[in-house]
C-alpha positions in Angstrom: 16.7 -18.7 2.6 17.5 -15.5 4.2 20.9 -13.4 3.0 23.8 -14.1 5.6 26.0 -11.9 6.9 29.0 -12.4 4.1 26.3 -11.7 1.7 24.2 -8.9 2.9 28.4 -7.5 3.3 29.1 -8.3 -0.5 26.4 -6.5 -1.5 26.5 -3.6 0.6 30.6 -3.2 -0.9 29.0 -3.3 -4.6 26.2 -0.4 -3.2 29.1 1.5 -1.7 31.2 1.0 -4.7 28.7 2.1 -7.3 27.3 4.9 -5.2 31.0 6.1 -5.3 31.2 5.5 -9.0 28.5 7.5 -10.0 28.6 10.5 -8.2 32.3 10.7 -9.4 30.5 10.4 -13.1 27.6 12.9 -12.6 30.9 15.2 -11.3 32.6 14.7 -14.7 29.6 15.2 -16.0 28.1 18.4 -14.6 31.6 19.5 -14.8 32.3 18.9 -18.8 28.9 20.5 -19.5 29.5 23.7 -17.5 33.0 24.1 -19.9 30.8 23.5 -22.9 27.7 26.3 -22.6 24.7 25.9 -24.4 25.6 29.0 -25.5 29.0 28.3 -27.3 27.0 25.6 -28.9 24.7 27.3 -30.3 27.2 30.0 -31.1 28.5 27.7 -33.8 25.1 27.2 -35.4 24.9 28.0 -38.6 21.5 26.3 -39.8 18.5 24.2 -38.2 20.2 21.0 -38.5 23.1 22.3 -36.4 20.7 23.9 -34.4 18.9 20.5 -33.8 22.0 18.9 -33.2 23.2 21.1 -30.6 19.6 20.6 -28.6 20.4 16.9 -28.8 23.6 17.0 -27.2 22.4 19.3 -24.7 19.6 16.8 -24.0 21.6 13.9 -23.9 23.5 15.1 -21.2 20.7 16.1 -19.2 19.1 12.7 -19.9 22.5 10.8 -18.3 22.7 12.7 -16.0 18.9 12.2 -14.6 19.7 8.8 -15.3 22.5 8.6 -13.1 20.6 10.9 -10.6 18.0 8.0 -10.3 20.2 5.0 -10.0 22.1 6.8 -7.3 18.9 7.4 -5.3 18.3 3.5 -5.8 21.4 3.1 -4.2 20.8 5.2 -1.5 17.6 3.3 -1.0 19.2 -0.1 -0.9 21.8 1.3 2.0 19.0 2.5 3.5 16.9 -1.2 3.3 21.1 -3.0 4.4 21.3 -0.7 7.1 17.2 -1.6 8.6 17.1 -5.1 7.9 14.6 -4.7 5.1 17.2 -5.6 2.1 16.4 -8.5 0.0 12.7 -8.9 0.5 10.2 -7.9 -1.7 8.2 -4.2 -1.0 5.2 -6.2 -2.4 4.5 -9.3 -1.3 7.2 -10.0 1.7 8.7 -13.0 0.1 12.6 -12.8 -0.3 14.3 -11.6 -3.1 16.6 -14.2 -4.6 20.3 -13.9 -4.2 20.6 -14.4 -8.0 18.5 -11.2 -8.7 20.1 -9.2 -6.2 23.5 -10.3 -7.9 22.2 -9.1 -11.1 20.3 -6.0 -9.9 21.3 -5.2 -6.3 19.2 -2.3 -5.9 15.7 -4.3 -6.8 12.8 -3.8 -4.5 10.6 -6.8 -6.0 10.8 -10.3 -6.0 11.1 -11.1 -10.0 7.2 -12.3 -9.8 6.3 -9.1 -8.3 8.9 -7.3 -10.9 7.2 -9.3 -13.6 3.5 -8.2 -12.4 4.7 -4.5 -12.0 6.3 -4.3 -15.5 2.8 -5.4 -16.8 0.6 -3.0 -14.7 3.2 -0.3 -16.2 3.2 -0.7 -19.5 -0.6 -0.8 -19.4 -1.2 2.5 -17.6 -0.9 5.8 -20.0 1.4 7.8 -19.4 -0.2 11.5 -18.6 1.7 15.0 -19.4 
């Protein structure tokens, strides 16, 4: 069954919502990092395990914010699919996307079968540097 109106609404408030969430996060983010340099970091270093310890945090923060970075260009995508008419069916076979997983994950371009077989092909293929 196709998504109705009220639906294909509800979701595209939780899209707007979160896309609103997160760029005021990656904000905070970006922002906290620029007060706390690298540099004054690693100006507190006094051995290799500080040292070590400063590279994590710095690459922690890069890591949420890349993380963030990619779930807002999901949600940009899935505004994109609301506002074309393509929302809620599946990129690989057609089928619809069940209202249940687009509750649970309302940026997902699969149907879960699809999901399921994609999740499989990936975690078979190597990954390259």
């Amino acid at each position: 069954m196709a998504l109705n109106q009220k639906q294909l609404t509800e979701f595209g408030q939780q899209l707007k919502a979160r896309n609103q969430q997160l760029r005021a996060e990656i904000r905070i983010e970006l922002l906290r990092s620029d007060e706390e340099h690298y540099g004054d970091l690693a100006g507190q270093v006094h051995d290799r395990g500080d040292e070590a310890v400063a590279d994590l945090l710095v690459d922690v923060e890069i890591a949420t914010v890349s993380r963030q970075i990619h779930e807002l260009r999901a949600i940009e995508a899935a505004q994109q699919r609301l506002r074309t008419g393509s929302y809620g069916i599946c990129d690989s076979c057609g089928a619809e996307i069940g209202v249940e997983r687009l509750r649970s994950q309302p940026t997902a371009v699969r149907c879960v079968s699809c999901q399921s077989r994609y999740e499989k092909s990936q975690a078979a293929t190597p990954v390259t540097m």
